[in-house]
Structure formats: structure tokens, C-alpha cells
Backbone as JSON Lines, residues from 0, in Angstrom:
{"i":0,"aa":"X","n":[6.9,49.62,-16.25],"ca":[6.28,48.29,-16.18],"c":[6.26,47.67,-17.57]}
{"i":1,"aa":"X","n":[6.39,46.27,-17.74],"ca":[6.37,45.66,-19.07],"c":[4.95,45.96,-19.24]}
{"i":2,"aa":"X","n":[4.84,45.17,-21.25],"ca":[3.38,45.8,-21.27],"c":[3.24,44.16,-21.83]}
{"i":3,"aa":"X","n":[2.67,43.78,-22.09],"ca":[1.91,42.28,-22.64],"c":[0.96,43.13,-24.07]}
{"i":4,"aa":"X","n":[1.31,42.72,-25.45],"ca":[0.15,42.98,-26.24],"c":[-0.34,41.81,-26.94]}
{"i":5,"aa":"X","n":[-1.3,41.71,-26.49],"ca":[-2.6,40.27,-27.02],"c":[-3.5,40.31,-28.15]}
{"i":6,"aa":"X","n":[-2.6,39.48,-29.28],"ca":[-3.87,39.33,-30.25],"c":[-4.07,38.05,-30.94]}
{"i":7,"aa":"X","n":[-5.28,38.08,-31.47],"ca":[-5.54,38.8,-31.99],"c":[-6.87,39.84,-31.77]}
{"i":8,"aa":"X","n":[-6.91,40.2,-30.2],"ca":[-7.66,40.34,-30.04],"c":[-7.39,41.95,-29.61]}
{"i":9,"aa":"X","n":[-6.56,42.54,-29.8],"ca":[-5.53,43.78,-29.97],"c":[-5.42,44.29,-29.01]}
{"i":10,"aa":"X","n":[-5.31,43.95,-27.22],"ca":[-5.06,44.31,-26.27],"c":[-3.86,44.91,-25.62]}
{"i":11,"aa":"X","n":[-3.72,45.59,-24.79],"ca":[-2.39,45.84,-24.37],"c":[-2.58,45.76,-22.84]}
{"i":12,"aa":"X","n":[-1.56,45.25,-21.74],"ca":[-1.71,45.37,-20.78],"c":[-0.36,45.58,-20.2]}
{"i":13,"aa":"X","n":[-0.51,46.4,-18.48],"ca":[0.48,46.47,-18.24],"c":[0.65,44.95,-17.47]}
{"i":14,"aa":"X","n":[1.92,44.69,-16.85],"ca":[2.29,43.78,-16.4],"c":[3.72,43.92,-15.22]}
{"i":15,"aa":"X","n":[3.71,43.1,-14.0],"ca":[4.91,43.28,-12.91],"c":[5.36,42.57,-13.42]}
{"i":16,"aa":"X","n":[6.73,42.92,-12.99],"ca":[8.35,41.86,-13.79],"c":[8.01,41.12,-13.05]}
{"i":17,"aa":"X","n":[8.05,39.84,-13.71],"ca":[8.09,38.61,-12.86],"c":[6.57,37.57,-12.54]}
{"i":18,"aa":"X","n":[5.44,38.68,-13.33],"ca":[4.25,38.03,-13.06],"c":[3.97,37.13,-14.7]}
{"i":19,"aa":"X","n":[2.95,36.05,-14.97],"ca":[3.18,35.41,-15.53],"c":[1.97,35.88,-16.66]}
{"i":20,"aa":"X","n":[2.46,35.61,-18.04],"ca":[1.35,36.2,-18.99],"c":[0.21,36.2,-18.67]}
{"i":21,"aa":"X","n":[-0.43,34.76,-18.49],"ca":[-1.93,34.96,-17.68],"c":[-2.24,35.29,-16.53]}
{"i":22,"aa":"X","n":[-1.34,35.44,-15.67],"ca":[-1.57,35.91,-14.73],"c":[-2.16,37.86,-14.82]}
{"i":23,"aa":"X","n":[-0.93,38.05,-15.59],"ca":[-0.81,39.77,-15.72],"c":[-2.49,39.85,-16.51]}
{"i":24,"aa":"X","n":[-2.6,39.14,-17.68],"ca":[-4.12,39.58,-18.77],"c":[-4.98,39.17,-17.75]}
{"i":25,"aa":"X","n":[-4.97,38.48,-16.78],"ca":[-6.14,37.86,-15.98],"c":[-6.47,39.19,-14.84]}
{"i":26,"aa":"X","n":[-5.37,39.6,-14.37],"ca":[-5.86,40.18,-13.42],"c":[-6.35,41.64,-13.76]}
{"i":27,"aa":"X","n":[-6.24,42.02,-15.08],"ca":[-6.81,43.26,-15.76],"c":[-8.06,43.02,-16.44]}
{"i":28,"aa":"X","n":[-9.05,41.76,-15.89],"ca":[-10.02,41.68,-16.71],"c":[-10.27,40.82,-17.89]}
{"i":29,"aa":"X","n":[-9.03,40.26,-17.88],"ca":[-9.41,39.37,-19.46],"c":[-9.4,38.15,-18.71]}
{"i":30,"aa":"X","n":[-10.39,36.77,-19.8],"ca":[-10.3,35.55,-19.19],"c":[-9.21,34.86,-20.21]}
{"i":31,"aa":"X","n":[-8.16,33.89,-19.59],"ca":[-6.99,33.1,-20.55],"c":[-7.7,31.95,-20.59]}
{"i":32,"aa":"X","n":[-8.02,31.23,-21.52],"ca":[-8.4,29.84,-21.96],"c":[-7.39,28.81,-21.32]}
{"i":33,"aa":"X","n":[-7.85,27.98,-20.18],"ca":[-6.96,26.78,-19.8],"c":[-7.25,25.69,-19.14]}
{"i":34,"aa":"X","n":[-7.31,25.07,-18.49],"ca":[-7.89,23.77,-17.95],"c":[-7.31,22.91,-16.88]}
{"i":35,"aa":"X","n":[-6.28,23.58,-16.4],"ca":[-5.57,22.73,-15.37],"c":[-5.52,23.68,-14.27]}
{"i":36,"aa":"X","n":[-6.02,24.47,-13.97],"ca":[-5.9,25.23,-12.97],"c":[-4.58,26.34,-12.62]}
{"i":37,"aa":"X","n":[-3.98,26.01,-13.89],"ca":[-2.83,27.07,-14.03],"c":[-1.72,26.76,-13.61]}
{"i":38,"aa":"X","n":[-1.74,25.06,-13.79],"ca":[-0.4,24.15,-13.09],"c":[0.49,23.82,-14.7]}
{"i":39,"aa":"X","n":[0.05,24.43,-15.61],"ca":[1.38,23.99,-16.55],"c":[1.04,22.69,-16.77]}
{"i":40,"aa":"X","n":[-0.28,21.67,-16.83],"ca":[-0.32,20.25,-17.16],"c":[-1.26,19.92,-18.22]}
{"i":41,"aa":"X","n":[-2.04,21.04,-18.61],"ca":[-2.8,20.6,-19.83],"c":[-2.71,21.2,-21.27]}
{"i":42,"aa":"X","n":[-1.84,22.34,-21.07],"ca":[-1.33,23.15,-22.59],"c":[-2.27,23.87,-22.93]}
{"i":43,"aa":"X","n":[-3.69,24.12,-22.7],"ca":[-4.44,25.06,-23.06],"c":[-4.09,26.22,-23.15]}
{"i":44,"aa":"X","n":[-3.06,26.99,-22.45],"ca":[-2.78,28.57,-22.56],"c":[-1.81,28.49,-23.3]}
{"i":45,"aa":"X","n":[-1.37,27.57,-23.99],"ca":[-0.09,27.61,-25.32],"c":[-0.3,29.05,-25.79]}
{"i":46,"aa":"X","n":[0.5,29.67,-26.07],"ca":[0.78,30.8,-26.89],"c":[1.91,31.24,-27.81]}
{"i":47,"aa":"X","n":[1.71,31.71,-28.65],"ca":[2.6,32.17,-29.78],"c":[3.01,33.43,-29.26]}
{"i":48,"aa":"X","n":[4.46,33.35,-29.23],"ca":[5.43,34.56,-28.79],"c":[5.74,35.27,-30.22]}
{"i":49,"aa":"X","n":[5.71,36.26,-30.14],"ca":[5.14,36.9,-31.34],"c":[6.53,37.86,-31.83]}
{"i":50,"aa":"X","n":[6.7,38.65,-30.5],"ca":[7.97,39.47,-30.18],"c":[8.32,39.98,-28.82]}
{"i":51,"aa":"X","n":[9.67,39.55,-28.38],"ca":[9.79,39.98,-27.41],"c":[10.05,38.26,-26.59]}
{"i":52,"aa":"X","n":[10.67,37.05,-27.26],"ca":[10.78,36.3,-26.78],"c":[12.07,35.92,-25.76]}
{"i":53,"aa":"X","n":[13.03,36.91,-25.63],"ca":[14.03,37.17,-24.77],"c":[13.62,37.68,-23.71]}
{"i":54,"aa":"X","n":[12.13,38.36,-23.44],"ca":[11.8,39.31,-22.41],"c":[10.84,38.1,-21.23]}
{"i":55,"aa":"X","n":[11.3,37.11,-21.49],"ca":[10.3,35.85,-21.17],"c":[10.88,35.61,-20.32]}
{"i":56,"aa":"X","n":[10.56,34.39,-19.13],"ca":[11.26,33.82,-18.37],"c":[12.11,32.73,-19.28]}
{"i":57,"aa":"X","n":[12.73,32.21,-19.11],"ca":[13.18,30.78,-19.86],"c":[12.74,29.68,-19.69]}
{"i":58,"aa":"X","n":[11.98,28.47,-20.41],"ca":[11.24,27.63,-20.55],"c":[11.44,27.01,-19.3]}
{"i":59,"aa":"X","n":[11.06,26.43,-18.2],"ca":[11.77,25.13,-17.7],"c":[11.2,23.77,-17.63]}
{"i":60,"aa":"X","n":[11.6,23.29,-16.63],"ca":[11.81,21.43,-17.29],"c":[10.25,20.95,-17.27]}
{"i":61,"aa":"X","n":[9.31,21.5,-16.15],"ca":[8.01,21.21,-15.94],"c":[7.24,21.58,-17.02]}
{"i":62,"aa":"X","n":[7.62,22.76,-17.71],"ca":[6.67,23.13,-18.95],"c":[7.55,22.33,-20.07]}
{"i":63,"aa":"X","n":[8.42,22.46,-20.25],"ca":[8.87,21.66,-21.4],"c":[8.26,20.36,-21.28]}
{"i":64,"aa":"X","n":[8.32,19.32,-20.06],"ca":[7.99,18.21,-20.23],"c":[6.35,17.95,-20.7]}
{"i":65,"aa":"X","n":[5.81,19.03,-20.27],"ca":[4.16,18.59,-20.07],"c":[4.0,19.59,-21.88]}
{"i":66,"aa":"X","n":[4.46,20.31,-22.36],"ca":[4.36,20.42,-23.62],"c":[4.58,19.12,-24.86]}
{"i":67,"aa":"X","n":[5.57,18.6,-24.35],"ca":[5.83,17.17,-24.96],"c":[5.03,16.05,-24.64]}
{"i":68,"aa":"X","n":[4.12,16.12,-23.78],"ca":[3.61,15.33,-23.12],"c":[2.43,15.49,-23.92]}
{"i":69,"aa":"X","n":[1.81,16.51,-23.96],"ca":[0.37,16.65,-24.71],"c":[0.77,17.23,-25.88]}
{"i":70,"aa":"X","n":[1.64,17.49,-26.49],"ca":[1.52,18.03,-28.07],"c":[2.73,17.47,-28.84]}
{"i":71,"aa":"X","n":[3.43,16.54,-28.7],"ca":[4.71,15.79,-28.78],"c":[5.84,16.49,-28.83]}
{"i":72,"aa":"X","n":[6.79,15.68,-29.08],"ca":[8.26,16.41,-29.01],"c":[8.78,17.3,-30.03]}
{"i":73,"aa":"X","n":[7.74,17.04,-30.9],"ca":[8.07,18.4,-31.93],"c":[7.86,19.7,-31.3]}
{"i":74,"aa":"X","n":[7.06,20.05,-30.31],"ca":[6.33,20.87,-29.82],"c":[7.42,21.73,-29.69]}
{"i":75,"aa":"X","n":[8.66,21.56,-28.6],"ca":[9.49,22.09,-28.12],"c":[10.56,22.79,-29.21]}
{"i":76,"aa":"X","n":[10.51,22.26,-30.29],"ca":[11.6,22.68,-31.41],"c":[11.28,24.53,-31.3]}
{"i":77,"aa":"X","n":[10.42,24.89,-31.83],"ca":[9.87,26.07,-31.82],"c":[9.81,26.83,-30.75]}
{"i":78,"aa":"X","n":[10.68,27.3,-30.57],"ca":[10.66,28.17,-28.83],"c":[9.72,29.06,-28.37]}
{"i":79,"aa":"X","n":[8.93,29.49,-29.95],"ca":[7.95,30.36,-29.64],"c":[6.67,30.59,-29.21]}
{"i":80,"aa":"X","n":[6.82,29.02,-29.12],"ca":[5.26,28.34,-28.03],"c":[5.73,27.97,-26.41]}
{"i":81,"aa":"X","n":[5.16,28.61,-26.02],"ca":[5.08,28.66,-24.79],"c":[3.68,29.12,-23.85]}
{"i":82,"aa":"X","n":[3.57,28.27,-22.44],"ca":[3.11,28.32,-21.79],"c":[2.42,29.5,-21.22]}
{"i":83,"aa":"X","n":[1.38,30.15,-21.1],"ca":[1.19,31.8,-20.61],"c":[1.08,31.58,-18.95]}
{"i":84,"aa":"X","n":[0.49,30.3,-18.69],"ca":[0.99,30.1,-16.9],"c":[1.94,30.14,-16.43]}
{"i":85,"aa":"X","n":[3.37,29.95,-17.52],"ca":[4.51,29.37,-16.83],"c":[5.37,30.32,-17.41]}
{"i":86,"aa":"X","n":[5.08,31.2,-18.11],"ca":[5.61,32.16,-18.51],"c":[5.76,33.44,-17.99]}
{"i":87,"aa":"X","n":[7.14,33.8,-17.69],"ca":[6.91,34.93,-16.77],"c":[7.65,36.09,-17.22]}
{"i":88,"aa":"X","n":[7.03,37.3,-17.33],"ca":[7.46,38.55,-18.39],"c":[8.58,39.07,-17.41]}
{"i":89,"aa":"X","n":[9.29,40.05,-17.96],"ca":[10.74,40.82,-17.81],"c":[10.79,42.01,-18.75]}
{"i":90,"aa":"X","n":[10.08,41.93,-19.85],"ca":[9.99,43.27,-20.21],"c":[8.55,42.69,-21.41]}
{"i":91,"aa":"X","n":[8.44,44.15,-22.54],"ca":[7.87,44.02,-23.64],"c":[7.42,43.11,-24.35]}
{"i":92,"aa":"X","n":[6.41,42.25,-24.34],"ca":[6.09,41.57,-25.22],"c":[4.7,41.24,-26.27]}
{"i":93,"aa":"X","n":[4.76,40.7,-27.54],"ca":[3.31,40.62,-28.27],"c":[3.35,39.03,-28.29]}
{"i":94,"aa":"X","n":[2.04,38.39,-27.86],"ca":[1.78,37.45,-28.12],"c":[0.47,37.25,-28.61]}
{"i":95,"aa":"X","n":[0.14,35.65,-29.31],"ca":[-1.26,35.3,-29.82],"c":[-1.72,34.33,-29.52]}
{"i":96,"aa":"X","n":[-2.97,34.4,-29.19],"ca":[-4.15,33.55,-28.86],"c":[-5.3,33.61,-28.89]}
{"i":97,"aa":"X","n":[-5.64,32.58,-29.37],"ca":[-7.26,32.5,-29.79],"c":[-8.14,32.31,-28.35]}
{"i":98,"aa":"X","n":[-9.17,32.81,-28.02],"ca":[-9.75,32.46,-27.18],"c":[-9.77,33.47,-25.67]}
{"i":99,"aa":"X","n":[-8.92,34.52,-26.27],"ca":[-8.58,35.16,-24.9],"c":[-10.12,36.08,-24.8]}
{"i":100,"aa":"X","n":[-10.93,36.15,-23.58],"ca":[-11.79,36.75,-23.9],"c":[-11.86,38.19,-22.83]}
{"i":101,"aa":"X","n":[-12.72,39.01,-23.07],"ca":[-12.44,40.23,-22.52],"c":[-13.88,40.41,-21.61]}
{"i":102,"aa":"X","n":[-13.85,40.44,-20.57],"ca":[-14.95,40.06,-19.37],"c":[-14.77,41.56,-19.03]}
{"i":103,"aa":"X","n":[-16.69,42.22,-19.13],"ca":[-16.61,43.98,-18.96],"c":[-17.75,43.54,-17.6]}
{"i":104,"aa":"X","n":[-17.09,44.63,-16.73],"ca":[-17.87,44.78,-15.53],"c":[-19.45,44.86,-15.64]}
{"i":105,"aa":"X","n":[-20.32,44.72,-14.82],"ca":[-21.5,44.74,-14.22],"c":[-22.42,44.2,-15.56]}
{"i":106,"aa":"X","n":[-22.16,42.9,-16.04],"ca":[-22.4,42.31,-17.24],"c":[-22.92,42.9,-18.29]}
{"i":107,"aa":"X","n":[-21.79,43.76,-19.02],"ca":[-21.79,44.02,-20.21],"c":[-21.65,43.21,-21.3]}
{"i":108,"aa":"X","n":[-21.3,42.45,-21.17],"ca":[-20.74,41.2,-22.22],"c":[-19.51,41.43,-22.11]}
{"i":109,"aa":"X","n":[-19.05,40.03,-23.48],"ca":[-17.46,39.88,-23.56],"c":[-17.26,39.96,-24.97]}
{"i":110,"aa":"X","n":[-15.86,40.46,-25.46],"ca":[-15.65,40.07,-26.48],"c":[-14.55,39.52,-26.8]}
{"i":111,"aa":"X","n":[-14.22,38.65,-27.97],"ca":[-13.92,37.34,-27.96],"c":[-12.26,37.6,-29.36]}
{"i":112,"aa":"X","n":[-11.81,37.19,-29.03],"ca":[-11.01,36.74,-30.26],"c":[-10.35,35.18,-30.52]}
């Protein structure tokens, strides 16, 4: 299974080929910072591809456009920002984001990076 590693908050997770960064950290417990309901329209889960940016799905036209849309057309130059909704793993990767938080069962607290 690919693994997703998240920092800077130094996580590792596993992940199914084909499931999408936040999807995979979400369903192991962590919360992804975003605001559109996970439609790729408000850029909140932007993330920095760190390594492992071949192991990605390839950008397409819906995330490219709505990246340009809210962060301008410079946005897209840099391939290494990308979407964690719309992003969908294939193998190994490290990425970064601020805000990813780590939600512990039967309210322990969270902790935050």
C-alpha cells in the first residue's frame, strides 16, 4: 500500500491506490483543513508535494482551473501545489501542510501542526 507522510506534523499513513490525499489522512483519523466540501472549489487543502510528485494522479482541468481561480495563474507554474481532494496517490509520497490536525478517540484532544 502507498504510504502518505504529513508534515509538518510528522505523520505517516497508509493509503489505497487511487484514494485521494485527504481522503486517505481523513479516514485514519486526521482532520484536512478545507471548505468546500471536498469539491476542489475553494483551495483550502492546497498542499506542498514535497516528494514523490510522479506518484500523484495528474493535475486536471477542474483543479487547475479553480487553483487559478482563487490563487491566480501563477499558482499553476509550480506543479508542486496541489489539491489533497483532487489528488489521488499511486505510490509513496511526503507532503506539507499547515493545519492538518490529529483527532484522538474518546476526546483526548488534538494535536495540531
Amino acid at each position: 500500500m502507498p504510504r502518505i507522510r504529513v508534515e509538518p506534523l510528522g505523520i505517516e499513513v497508509e493509503a489505497s491506490r487511487g484514494e485521494t490525499v485527504m481522503d486517505a489522512v481523513g479516514a485514519r483519523g486526521y482532520f484536512w483543513p478545507e471548505g468546500c466540501d471536498r469539491a476542489g472549489e475553494c483551495t483550502n487543502c492546497a498542499m506542498e508535494v514535497v516528494s514523490g510528485l510522479g506518484r500523484l494522479s495528474g493535475m486536471g482541468r477542474h483543479e487547475r482551473a479553480n487553483l487559478v481561480r482563487q490563487r491566480g495563474a501563477r499558482s499553476i507554474e509550480d506543479p508542486r501545489l496541489r489539491l489533497a481532494c483532487q489528488a489521488h496517490v499511486e505510490g509513496d509520497v511526503v507532503v506539507h501542510k499547515r493545519g492538518v490536525i490529529a483527532v484522538h478517540a474518546g476526546g483526548g484532544g488534538t494535536e495540531t501542526a
